[in-house]
C-alpha positions as CSV (number, residue, x, y, z in Angstrom):
1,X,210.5,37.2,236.6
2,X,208.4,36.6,239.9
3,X,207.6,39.1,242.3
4,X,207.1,38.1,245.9
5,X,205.5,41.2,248.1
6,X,205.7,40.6,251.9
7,X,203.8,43.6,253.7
8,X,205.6,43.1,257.6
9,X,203.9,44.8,260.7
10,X,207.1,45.2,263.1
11,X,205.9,45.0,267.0
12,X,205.8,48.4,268.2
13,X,209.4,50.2,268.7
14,X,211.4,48.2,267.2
15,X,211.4,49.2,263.7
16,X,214.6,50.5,264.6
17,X,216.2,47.2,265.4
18,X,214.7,45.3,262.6
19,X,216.0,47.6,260.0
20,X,219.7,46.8,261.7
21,X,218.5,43.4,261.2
22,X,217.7,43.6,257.5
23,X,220.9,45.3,256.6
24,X,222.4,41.6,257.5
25,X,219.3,40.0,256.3
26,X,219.4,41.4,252.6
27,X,223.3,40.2,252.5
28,X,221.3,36.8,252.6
29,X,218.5,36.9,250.6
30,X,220.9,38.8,247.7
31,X,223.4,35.4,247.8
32,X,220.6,33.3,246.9
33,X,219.8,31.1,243.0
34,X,217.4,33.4,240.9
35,X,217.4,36.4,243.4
36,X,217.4,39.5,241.4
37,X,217.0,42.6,243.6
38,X,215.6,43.3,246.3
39,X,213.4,47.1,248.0
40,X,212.0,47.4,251.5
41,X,210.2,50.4,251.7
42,X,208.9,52.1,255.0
43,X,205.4,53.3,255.8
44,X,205.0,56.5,255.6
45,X,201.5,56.4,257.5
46,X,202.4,53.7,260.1
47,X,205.5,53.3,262.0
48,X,206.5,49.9,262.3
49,X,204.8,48.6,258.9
50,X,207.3,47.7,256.0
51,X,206.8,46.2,252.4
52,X,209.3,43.9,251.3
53,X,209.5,43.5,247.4
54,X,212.0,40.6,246.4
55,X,212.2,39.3,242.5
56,X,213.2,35.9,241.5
57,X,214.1,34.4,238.4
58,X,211.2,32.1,239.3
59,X,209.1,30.9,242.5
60,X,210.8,28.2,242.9
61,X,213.7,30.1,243.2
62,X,212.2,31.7,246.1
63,X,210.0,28.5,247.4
64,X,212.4,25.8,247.0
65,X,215.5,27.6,246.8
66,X,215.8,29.8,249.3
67,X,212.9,28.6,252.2
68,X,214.7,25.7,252.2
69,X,218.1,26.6,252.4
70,X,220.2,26.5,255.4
71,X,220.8,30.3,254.7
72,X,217.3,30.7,255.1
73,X,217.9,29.4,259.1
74,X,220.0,32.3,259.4
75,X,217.7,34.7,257.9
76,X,214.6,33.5,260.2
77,X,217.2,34.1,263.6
78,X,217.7,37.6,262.2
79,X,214.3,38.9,261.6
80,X,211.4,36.5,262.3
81,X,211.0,37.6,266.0
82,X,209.9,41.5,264.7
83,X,207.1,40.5,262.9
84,X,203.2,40.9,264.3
85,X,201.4,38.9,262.8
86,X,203.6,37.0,260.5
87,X,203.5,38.2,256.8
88,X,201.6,36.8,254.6
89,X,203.3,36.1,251.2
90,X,202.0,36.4,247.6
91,X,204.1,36.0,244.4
92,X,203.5,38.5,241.4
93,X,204.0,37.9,237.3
């Protein structure tokens, strides 16, 4: 199993919008090969700054699989504009 960890800096006030965002989002991402669950937690000492915590079967369930997927398209439209700067990505064993 493969753990991807995205920490997301949301543009200031609108945290609120992005989460309406992800409630679409994660109907994506948990449709995927090799996704296995899914958390995004909030920050409890800034505002508009998430972690997202995604495991795969394996990384190229999440590399190939998903970033390359036309779903992926969709998921990009939905939340891509709400992030400042964009996340960096790192994969966990």
């Amino acid at each position: 199993m493969i753990l991807e960890v995205a920490v997301l800096n949301i543009k200031k006030g609108l945290s609120e919008d992005f989460e309406k965002n992800f409630h679409e989002a994660q109907k994506i991402i948990s449709s995927m090969k090799g996704y296995i669950s899914h958390e995004l937690k909030k920050s409890i000492e800034q505002q508009d700054k998430y972690l997202l915590l995604v495991n795969w079967e394996t990384i190229e369930d999440h590399e190939e699989g998903f970033r390359k997927s036309e779903a992926y398209q969709d998921w990009k439209k939905l939340l891509h504009h709400f992030y400042e700067p964009f996340p960096t990505v790192e994969h966990y064993k």
